[in-house]
Every structure is written in structure tokens, then in C-alpha cells.
C-alpha positions in Angstrom: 135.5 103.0 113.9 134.3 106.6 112.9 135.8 106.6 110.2 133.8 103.5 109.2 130.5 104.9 110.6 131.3 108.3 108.0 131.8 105.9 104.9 128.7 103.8 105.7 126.3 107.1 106.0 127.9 108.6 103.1 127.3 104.7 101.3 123.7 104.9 102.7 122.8 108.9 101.5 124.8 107.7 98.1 121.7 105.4 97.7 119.1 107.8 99.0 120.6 110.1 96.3 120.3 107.1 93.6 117.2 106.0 94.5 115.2 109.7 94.4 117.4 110.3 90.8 115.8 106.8 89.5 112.6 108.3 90.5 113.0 111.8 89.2 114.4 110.6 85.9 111.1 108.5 85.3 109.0 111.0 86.0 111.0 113.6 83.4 110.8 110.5 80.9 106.9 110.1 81.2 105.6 113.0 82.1 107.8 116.2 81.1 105.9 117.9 78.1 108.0 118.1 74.7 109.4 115.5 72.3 111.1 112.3 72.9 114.3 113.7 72.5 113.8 116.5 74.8 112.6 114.2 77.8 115.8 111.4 76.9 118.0 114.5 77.4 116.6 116.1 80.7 116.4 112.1 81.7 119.5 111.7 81.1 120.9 115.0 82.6 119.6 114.4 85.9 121.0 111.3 85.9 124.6 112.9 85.5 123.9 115.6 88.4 123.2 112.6 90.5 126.0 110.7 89.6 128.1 113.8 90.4 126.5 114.1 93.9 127.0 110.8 94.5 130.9 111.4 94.0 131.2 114.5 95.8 129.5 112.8 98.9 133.2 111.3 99.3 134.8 114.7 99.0 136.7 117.5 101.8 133.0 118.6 103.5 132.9 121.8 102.0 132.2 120.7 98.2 130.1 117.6 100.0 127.7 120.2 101.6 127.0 122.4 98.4 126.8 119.3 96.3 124.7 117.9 98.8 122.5 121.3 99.1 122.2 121.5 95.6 120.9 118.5 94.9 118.1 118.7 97.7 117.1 121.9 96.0 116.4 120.7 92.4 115.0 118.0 94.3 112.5 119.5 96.0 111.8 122.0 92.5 111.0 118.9 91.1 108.6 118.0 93.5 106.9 121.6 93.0 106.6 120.7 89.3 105.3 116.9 90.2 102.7 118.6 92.5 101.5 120.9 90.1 100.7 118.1 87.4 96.5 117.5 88.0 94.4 115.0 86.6 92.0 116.6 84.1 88.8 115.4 82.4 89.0 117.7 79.2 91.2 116.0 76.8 91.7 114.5 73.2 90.5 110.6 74.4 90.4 107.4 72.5 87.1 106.8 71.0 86.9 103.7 73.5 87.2 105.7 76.7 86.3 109.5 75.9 82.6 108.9 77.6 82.0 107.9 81.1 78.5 106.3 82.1 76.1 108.4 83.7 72.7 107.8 85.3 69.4 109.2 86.1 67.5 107.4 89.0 63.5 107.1 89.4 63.1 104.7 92.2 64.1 101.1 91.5 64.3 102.6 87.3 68.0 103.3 85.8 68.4 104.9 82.8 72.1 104.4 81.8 73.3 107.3 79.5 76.8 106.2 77.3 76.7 102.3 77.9 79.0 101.6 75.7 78.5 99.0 72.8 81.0 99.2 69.8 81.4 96.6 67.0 85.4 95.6 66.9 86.3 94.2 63.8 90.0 94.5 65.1 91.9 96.2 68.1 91.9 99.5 65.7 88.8 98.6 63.3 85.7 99.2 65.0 82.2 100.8 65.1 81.5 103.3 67.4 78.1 103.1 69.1 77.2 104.6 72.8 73.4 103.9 74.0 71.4 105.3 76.7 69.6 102.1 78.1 67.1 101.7 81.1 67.5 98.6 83.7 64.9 97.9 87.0 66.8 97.4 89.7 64.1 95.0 91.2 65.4 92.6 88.3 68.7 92.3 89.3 69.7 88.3 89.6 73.4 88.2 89.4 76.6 89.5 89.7 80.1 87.8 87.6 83.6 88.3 87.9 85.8 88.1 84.9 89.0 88.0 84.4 91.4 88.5 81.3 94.7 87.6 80.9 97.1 89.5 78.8 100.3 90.0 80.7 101.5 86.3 82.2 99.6 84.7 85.3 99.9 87.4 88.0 98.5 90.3 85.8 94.7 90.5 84.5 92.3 93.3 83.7 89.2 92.5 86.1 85.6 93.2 85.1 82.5 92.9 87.0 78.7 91.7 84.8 75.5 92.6 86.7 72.8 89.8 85.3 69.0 90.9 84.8 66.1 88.3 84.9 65.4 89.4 81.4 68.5 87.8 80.4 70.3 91.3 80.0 74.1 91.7 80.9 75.5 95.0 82.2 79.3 95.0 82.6 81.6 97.5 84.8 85.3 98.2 84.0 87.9 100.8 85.1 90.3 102.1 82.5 93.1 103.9 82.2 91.4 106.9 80.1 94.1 106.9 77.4 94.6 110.0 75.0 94.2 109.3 71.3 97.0 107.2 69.8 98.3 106.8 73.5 99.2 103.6 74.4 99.4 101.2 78.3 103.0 101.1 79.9 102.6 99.7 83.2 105.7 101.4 85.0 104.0 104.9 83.1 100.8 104.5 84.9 102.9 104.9 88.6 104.0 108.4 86.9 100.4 110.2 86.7 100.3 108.9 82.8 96.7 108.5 82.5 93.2 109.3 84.2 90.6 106.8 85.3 87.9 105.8 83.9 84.8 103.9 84.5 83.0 102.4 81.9 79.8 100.5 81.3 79.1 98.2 78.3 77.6 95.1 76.6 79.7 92.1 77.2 79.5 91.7 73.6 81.5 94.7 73.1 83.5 94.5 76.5 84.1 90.7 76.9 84.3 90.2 73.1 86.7 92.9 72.6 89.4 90.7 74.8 88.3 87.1 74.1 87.8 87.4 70.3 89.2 90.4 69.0 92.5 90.5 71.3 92.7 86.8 71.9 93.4 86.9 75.9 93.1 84.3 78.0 88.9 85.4 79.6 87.6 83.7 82.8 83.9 83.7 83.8 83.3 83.1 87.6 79.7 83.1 89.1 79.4 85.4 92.4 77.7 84.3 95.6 76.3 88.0 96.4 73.2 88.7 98.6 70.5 91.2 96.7 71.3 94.0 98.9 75.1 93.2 98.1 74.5 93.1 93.9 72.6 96.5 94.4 74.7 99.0 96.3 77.5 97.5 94.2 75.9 98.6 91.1 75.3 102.1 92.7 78.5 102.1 94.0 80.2 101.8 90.2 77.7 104.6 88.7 78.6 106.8 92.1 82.0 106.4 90.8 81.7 106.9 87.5 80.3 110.5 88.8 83.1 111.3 91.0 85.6 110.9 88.2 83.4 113.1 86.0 83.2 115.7 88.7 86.7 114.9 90.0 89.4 113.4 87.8 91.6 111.5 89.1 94.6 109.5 88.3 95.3 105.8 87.8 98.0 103.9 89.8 99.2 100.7 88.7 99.5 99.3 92.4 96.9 101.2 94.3 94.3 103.2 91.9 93.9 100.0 89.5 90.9 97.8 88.2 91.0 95.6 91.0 91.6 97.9 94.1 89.0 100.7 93.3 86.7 97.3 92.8 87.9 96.2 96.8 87.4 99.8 97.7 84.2 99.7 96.8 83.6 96.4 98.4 85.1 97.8 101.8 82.2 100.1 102.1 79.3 97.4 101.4 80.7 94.7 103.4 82.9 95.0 106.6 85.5 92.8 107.2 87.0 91.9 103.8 90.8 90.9 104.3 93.0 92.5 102.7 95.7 90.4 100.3 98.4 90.7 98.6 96.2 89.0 95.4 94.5 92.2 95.3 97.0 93.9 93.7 98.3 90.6 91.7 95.3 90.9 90.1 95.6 87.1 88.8 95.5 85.2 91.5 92.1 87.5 92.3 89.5 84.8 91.8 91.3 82.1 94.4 91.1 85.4 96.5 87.6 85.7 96.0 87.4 81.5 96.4 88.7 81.8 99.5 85.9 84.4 101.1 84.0 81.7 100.0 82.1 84.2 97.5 82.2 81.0 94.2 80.8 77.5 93.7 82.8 76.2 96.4 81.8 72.8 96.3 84.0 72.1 93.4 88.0 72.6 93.7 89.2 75.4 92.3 90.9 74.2 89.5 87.6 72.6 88.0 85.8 75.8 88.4 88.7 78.1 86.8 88.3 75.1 83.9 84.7 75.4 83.8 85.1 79.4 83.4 87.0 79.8 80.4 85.1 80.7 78.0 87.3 81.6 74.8 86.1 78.4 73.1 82.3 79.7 73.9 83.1 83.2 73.4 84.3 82.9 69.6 81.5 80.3 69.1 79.3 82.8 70.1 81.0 85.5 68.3 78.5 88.5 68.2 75.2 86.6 68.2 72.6 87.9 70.6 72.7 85.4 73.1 76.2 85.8 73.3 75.6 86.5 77.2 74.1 82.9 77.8 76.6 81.5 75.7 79.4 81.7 77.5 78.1 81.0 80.4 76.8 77.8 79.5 78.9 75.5 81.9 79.5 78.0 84.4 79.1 76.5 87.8 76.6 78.9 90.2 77.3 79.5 93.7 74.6 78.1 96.3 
């Protein structure tokens, strides 16, 4: 029976050591500076130093101990290194994310500097344009979730439109805050891969950019939000949007994400939102958000998630003026 009991905690600190060298070698893959080459090889390297301690774990104690010792040290040098990597807000960004929205308040006036409103011929053909605009709170009518599609049913990118009573759209979305030429990996962005980034825009450019130009699958839900609600959730993107200019941080792709820093948010306005696992299943978000009984709940869900798609209305729309109205036309509202 001891015997046993030494080959099972061997068996179970074999895994510890497999598990922490999966870990390690990701992070030398995504974020150790150098070439592709370089990174494949320290990669691959650690992997074999594992491997090894994994093997000596079954050896005469005194070569299980150093191995064992060894190991824990490089370990925890790599953890040094990990620690020392910090989010920064001085870099070479894509054109789409390399402003963040700022604002001056007077009262119940915003004025919006770098709302952004590009022209996208294509994913990598497009017009740059960022606009300082000016928006009266007291004129706030609306708030809108929507959803894009782009990765299967469980994974969207989540945006959130304020409404104005002069017809006027103003859409929030947090971004990874790619580099130039850098492009999403979903398992990179648990490895410190990219910043966050909070930007504001005109669904023409935002919501057009993934229904027309991209061709994902775009939902439009209508929010049941008290005034109040709509208002400190505005405030509460721009106050945002200034921490991360004051404060980089970096995205998560389970816990720093479109949809939880959204939640976040939400936690402070209103007390007693559930938590769920279709907050981080981004996807299944809107029955979430059905369920609070924040939509047009008088209709069953899967007439207002048909109702909501607006791809058809989107590229009929393409960039016309109205194209807010447009694809909204249908749209059930919440009482």
C-alpha cells in the first residue's frame, strides 16, 4: 500500500509538472519577443525539460529531488518574466483601434472626441475618419444590444447602441487593441496578447463593418432600460474608456472580454444581476438578457431573435443615412 500511495503522488505531481509546462510553453509561444522560430524552439525546449522531470519523478530520490528543484526554479523565473510583462498604451495600433473615445462634460451636453466613423470598402480597404460629435443627455431614448456572430453559436462580439430622440445612434464596443498587421487568436488573448479597448462609433461604420463588409451573422435586440439605467450606462462606458487611457490594461478571453466588462459595468448600476455561465458564452447572451426580463417579452424568444436579424436590412440599407432606422424596422420594443 505505500508503495501505491508513492506511485499515485508521483502520477499526480507528473501532471502538476505537465499541466504548468502546457502553460509555460504557451506563454513562450505568444508572448516571448523574437521571431517565430525563436519562440517554436524555447516552446519546444521547455517542453523537453518537462518531459525529463516528468521521468525523473520515478527515479532513486536523489536525482527526483534536484530534478524536481530544478524545475520549480525555472518555474518560478518564468513567473518573474510573466509578471514583468505590462499592458501599455503607447504602441504601433491598427488604424481601427489606435484612438479611444474621450469626453468633455457640461451638464446634461457631451461632446464625444474620436467617435469613430470609417468608410469599409473591405476588411482591409477603408477610409479612415474619427469625429468629435456632441450628444444631450436629456435626449437619450434607447439603449440596444447587438450581437454578431462569427465564430459558431456560443461565441459573438457584443455591442451596446444608445438611441437619441433626434434619431442619432451612438454605439459602444470593447476591443482587443490589436498592433498593426496583428491578428485575433482566441487562446492568445488568455496570454496577455493584446490591450483593451473601448471604442465609440456610428453603427454605420461599427454595425456595417460586421453585417456587410464581414458578412457575420448581426442581431438587433431592443432593451427594456429605465432613463436613469440608459444614463449611468453611457457614463459608465466613457469612464471606462478613461481608465484604459490612464490605465492600460489587458484583455482576457474568459474574464476581461466584450461581454463581462459590459456585466461589470451593469453590476455597479443595478444590484442583483445573476451571474451565468452565458456571460462568458457570449452567444447565448440575449436569452440571458431575456430571462432578466430586460426584451419584448411578450413574444417567445425565437420570434424575437427572428425579428432581430437584420443582415437582409443591413445590406439593403448599405450606407444610406437612415441606415440606423433601417435595420430596426421590425424590431420588436420592450414595454
Amino acid at each position: 500500500m505505500p508503495c501505491l500511495l508513492s506511485i499515485a503522488g508521483r502520477l499526480a505531481l507528473a501532471l502538476v509538472v505537465a499541466l504548468s509546462a502546457a502553460w509555460a510553453c504557451l506563454a513562450l509561444w505568444f508572448r516571448l519577443p523574437g521571431s517565430e522560430g525563436l519562440r517554436l524552439t524555447a516552446a519546444a525546449l521547455w517542453a523537453l525539460l518537462a518531459l525529463g522531470c516528468c521521468v525523473a519523478l520515478f527515479l532513486p530520490p536523489p536525482l527526483r529531488w534536484r530534478a524536481g528543484a530544478g524545475y520549480l526554479l525555472l518555474f518560478l523565473a518564468l513567473g518573474l518574466w510573466w509578471l514583468s510583462i505590462r499592458p501599455s498604451g503607447e504602441r504601433d495600433w491598427a488604424p481601427e483601434v489606435a484612438r479611444l473615445v474621450s469626453a468633455e462634460r457640461h451638464g446634461d451636453r457631451l461632446t464625444l472626441h474620436d467617435v469613430r466613423n470609417f468608410d469599409w470598402q473591405t476588411p482591409e480597404r477603408y477610409t479612415v475618419r474619427w469625429e468629435t460629435r456632441s450628444y444631450d443627455l436629456a435626449q437619450l431614448r434607447s439603449v440596444d444590444l447587438l450581437v454578431s456572430y462569427w465564430m459558431g453559436p456560443a461565441i459573438a462580439h457584443t455591442l451596446v447602441s444608445f438611441g437619441f430622440a433626434d434619431g442619432r445612434q451612438l454605439s459602444f464596443s470593447v476591443e482587443i487593441r490589436k498592433e498593426r498587421g496583428e491578428a485575433f487568436s482566441t487562446l492568445g488573448g488568455f496570454f496577455k496578447s493584446y490591450e483593451v479597448a473601448v471604442i465609440a462609433a456610428d453603427e454605420r461604420d461599427i454595425v456595417r463593418l460586421r453585417s456587410n463588409v464581414r458578412g457575420e451573422d448581426v442581431y438587433l435586440y431592443r432593451v427594456a432600460m429605465p432613463p436613469d439605467v440608459q444614463r449611468a450606462l453611457l457614463l459608465a462606458y466613457l469612464d471606462e474608456a478613461e481608465s484604459l487611457r490612464e490605465s492600460p490594461r489587458f484583455y482576457n478571453t474568459l474574464t476581461s472580454n466584450c461581454t463581462t466588462l459590459v456585466y461589470d459595468m451593469m453590476t455597479r448600476i443595478v444590484a442583483g444581476l445573476p451571474m451565468d455561465y452565458r456571460l462568458l458564452l457570449s452567444g447565448y447572451l440575449p436569452q440571458y438578457v431575456y430571462d432578466v426580463g430586460a426584451l419584448a417579452d411578450r413574444l417567445p424568444f425565437a420570434a424575437l431573435k427572428a425579428r432581430g436579424h437584420i443582415n437582409e436590412r443591413a445590406r439593403a440599407a448599405d450606407d444610406a443615412a437612415d441606415f440606423a432606422a433601417r435595420i430596426r424596422d421590425g424590431v420588436p420594443s420592450p414595454r
